[in-house]
C-alpha positions, 0 to 999 in steps of 0.5 A: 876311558872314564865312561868305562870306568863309570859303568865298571863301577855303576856294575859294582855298585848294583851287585851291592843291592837287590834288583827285580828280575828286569834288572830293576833297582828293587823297591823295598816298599811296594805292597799288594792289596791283601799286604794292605788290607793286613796292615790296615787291620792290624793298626787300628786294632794294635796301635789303641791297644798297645797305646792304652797298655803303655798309657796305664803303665806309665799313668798308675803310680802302683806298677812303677815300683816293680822293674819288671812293669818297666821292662813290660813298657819297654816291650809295649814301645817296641809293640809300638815301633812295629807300627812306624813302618807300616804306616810308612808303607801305608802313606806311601802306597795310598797317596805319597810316593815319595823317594823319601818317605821310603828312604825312613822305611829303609831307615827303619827297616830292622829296628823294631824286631831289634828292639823287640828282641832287645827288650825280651832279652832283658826282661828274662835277665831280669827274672832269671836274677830274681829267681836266682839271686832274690836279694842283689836283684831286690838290692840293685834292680830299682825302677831307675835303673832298668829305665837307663838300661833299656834306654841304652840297650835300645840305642845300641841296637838302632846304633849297631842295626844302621851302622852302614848308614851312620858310617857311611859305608852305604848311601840311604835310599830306597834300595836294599844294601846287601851288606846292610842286610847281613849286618840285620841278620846277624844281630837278629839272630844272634838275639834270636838265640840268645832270647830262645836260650834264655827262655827255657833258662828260666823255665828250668830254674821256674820248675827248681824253684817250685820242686824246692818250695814243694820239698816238705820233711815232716815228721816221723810221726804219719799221725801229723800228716793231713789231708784236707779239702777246703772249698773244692781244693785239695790242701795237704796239712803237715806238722813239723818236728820241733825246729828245737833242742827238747828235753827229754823228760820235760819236753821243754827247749831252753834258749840262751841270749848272748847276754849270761844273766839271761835265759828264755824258757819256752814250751816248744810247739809243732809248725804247721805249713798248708801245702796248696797242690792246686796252687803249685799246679796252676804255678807250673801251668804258668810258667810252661805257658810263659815259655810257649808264648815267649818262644812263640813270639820270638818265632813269629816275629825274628825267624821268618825275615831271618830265614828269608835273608838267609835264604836269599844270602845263599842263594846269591853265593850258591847260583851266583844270579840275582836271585830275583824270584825271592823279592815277591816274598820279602813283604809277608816274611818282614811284616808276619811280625804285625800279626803276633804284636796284635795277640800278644798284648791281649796274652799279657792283660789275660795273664796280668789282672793287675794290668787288666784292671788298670786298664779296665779302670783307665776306660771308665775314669776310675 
């Protein structure tokens, strides 16, 4: 009688997890060789580039007055996280296989996307507020502050990602829950969407702001209207009607104080304001290259291991098999993300020539 009830529930518990085709416990930590050289590759060429970002960010004093360098450190570390379980995997394939030293890869698996998404998410927030709303965010938004809300955003993911272990609801070993795949997959693509959304949010309020900046009324005089060329740019010259109450026969504006003895007479003079079309193209460009690249590293990095989960999830509830034939693939989905954390550091410090001199400074001793 107790032996039946120890394989009823030993069945149970295995349809709880991912097995191999043999019926085998999957091991979510085995690599082949072209896995480990890609890994290989990838570590010594992100780790001291994300290292020496992270080390000039936080060793000059100059980029910790704007929030948004904080925000790019908080999305460096992430960078960063994305090496622990590959040099987990590393260990473990080259000289140390060990029940637990899988156990921290299964730890680990689905925190650094999280935390990558995480941080994203809130360096949009943080320039859709200052685009929008230029005083509260130059009011409310200090170095500190964004340091205590990364700090806990990123603990509140780690919390909400491994809740199955922290509750208890699963043991830790090296196994995949299926449950705590579900529990990945909903977070990841919750801020999938959510970093997406917000993307194409702040590209559309970028392009507002520059067809606003760009909306000039001259006057109705075409003789103020200039267009001129200044080192192989084009710039567009307008004077502005007096911003003024003129006179009409002195041409003189008369302004009164709050003060009843006094009164300011002035002649009144036309506003010029340079229009650099150049300028307001390379700003578009910008912005449209900001939206490619951040769209691009949410696709590369959240979308391949979410579809795999999803797909694998479906094809459980749809065949009602083990769906075995999924498990070659789940290493390259999971680790693609490897391959955008080494480009996307060299996308900023092409973007950034303040970050690109720092570091170029922090290399020879500046």
């Amino acid at each position: 009688m107790n032996s039946s009830i120890n394989n009823s529930s030993s069945s149970a518990g295995r349809e709880d997890i991912v097995l191999t085709g043999s019926g085998q416990v999957f091991n979510p930590i085995d690599i082949d060789t072209i896995l480990l050289v890609g890994h290989i590759v990838c570590c010594c060429i992100g780790i001291p580039l994300n290292m020496s970002i992270a080390i000039a960010i936080i060793r000059f004093r100059r980029f910790h007055r704007k929030p948004r360098n904080i925000f790019l450190l908080g999305i460096i570390f992430s960078y960063l996280a994305f090496f622990i379980p590959a040099a987990v995997k590393l260990i473990y394939s080259g000289f140390y296989p060990e029940e637990s030293l899988c156990q921290v890869y299964v730890a680990l698996a689905g925190v650094p996307q999280g935390l990558l998404s995480v941080n994203m998410l809130l360096a949009l927030a943080d320039r859709y507020l200052a685009i929008n709303h230029p005083l509260l965010h130059r009011e409310k938004m200090t170095v500190r502050f964004a340091s205590i809300v990364i700090i806990l955003s990123s603990i509140s993911t780690v919390f909400f990602l491994k809740f199955v272990y922290i509750a208890g609801l699963a043991p830790l070993r090296c196994e995949v829950w299926l449950v705590h795949a579900k529990i990945i997959l909903m977070i990841l693509t919750l801020l999938f969407l959510l970093c997406t959304a917000l993307n194409f949010i702040v590209y559309r309020q970028t392009k507002i702001l520059l067809s606003e900046s760009r909306m000039i009324c001259p006057s109705a005089d075409d003789g103020r209207h200039h267009i001129v060329t200044v080192d192989g740019q084009q710039i567009e010259w307008i004077e502005l009607a007096t911003i003024a109450n003129e006179s009409s026969n002195t041409g003189m504006s008369t302004c009164v104080t709050n003060d009843n003895s006094t009164t300011t007479t002035t002649t009144a003079r036309p506003i010029s304001i340079h229009v650099n079309r150049r300028k307001f193209g390379q700003l578009e460009i910008e912005a449209t290259c900001t939206l490619i690249t951040g769209v691009t590293s949410l696709v590369v990095t959240s979308l391949p291991p979410t579809i795999f989960v999803s797909s694998f999830l479906a094809c459980r509830i749809i065949s009602q098999s083990d769906c075995s034939h999924f498990n070659w693939l789940a290493p390259y989905m999971i680790e693609l993300g490897l391959i955008n954390i080494v480009f996307s550091p060299l996308i900023f410090l092409k973007r950034n020539k303040e970050l690109r001199s720092a570091l170029t400074c922090q290399f020879y001793r500046c």
